[in-house]
C-alpha positions in Angstrom: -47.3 123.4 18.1 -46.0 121.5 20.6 -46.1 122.8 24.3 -42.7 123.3 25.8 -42.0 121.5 29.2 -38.9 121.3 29.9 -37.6 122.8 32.7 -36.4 126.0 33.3 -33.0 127.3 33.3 -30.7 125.5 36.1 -28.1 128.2 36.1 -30.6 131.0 37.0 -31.4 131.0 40.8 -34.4 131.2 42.8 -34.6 134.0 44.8 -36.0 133.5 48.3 -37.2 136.8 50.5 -36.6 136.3 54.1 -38.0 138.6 56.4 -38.0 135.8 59.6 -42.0 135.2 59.7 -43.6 131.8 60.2 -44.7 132.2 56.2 -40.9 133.3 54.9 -39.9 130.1 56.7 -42.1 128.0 54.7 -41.4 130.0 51.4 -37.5 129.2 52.1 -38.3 125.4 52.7 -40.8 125.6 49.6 -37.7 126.7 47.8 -35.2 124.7 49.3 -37.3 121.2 47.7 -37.9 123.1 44.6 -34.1 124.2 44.1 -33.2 120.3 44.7 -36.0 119.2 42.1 -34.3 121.5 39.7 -30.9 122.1 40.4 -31.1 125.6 40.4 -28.5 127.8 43.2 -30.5 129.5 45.8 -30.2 132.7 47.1 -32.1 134.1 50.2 -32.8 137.9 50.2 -33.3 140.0 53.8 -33.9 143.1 53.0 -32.9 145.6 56.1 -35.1 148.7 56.4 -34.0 152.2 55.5 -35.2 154.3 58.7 -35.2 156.7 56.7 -38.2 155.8 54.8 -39.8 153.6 57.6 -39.3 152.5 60.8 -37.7 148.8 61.3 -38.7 146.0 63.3 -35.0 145.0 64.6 -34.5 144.8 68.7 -31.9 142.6 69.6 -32.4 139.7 71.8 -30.4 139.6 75.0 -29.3 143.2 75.1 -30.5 146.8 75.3 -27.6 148.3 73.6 -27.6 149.8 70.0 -26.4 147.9 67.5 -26.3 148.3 63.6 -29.3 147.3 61.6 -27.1 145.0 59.2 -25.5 142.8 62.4 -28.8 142.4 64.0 -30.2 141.1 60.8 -27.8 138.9 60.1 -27.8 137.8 63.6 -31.2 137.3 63.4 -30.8 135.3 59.9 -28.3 133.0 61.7 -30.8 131.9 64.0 -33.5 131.8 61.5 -31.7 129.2 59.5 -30.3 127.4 62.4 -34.2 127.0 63.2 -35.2 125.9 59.6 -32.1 123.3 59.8 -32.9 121.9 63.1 -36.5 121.5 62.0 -36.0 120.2 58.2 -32.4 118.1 58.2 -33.1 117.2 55.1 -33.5 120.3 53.0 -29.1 119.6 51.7 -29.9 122.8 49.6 -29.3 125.5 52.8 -25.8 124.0 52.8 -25.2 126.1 49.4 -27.5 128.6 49.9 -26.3 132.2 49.1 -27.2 135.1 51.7 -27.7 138.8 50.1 -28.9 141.7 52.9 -29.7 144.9 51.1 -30.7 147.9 52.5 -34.3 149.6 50.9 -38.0 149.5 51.3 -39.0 145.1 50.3 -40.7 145.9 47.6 -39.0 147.4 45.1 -36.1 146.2 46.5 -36.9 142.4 46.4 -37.5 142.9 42.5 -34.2 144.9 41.3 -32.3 142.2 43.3 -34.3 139.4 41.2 -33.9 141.2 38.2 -29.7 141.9 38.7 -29.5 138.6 39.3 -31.5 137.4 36.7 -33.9 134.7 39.1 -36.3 132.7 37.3 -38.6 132.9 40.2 -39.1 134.5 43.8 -40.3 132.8 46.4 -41.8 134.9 49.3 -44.1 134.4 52.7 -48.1 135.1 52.5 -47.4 137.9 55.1 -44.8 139.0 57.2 -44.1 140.0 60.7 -45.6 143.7 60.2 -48.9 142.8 58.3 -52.2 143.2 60.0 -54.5 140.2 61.0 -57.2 140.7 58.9 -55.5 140.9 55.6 -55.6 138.0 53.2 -52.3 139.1 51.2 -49.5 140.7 52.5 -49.2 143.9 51.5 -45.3 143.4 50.7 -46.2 139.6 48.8 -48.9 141.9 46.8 -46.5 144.6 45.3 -43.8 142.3 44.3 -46.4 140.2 42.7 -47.4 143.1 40.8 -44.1 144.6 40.0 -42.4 141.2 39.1 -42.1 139.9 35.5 -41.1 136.3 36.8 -43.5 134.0 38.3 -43.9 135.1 42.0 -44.8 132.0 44.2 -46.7 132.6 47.5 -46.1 130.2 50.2 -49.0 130.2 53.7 -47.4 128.2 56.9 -49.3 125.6 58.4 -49.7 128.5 61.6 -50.9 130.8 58.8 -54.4 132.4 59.7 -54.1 131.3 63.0 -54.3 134.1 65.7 -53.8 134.4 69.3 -56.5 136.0 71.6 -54.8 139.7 70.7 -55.1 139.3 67.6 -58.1 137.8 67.2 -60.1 140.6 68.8 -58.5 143.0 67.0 -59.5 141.1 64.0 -62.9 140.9 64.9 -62.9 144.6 65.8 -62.0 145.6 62.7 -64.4 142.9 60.7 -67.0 145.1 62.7 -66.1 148.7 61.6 -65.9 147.6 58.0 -68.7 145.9 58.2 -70.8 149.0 59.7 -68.7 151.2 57.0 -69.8 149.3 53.7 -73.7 149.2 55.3 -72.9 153.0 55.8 -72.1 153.1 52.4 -74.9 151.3 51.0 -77.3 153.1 53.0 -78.2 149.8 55.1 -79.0 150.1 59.0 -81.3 147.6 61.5 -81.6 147.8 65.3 -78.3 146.3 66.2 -76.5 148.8 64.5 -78.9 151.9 66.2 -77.7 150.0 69.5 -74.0 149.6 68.8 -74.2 153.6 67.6 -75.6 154.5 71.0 -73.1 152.4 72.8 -70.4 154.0 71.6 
């Protein structure tokens, strides 16, 4: 039996998940070559948080006064892709791209919209602008890799991993306590950590 490599369906679209990080900017240019390889439509998702279940990230830039959730992130969008197009002229595909906001937790949310509109495949950063230093996966990339039953492709920018003095020592700070937590749990302890104990 013969094994089957054509590609996939054209009219399905590739769903993108935007959430304005350095790695959704990469998954969206990932997309955009991979769309024009395939000639499939492309549709970039932005879920807006429901306060409700979490708090949001949105502040306005230039202003202090409230605005809607919806308008800031599409304001923010705007200015997302007017980056990515600046940067990458030759990515024709944002020209045709299709913009959804929904409003929801990422998650779940990123998959129903996949499923409705029937992607072949989602396209998402490594982590976004809420996910801690030390994690390898975002946790958002994670669950919609587990809840998907299309292929989920993971894109890391060139800045990925890279961390400013913050965020360093707060990475190294935590490295520490769960390094001292799994030698607590083993039952492991040398003269360092007797120090570091009395220190604290």
């Amino acid at each position: 039996m013969s094994e089957d490599l054509s590609l996939p369906d054209v009219g399905k679209p590739i769903l993108v998940a935007i959430d304005f990080s350095e790695d959704s900017k990469a998954a969206l240019i990932w997309a955009c070559r991979f769309a024009a390889c395939t000639g499939a439509p492309l549709t970039a998702l932005h879920v807006v948080h429901d306060m409700a279940s979490h708090p949001g990230f949105y502040h306005p830039h230039k202003t202090d006064r409230l605005e809607p959730m919806q308008d800031v992130a599409e304001s923010m969008m705007d200015d997302f892709l007017a980056q990515v197009q600046t940067e990458h002229p030759e990515l024709k595909t944002l020209q045709a791209l299709d913009l959804q906001f929904v409003p929801g937790l990422p998650p779940t949310r990123i998959v129903e919209v996949a499923t409705l509109l029937k992607a072949q495949i989602i396209a998402m950063g490594s982590r976004g602008v809420t996910a801690l230093p030390h994690r390898l996966l975002g946790a958002v990339a994670e669950r919609v890799a587990e809840l998907a039953t299309i292929p989920v492709v993971v894109v890391k920018s060139e800045t990925h991993g890279k961390l400013d003095k913050k965020d360093k020592k707060r990475a190294e700070k935590q490295r520490k306590k769960d390094r001292k937590k799994l030698k607590d749990i083993l039952g492991l302890k040398n003269k360092n950590d007797v120090k570091d104990d009395m220190n604290e």
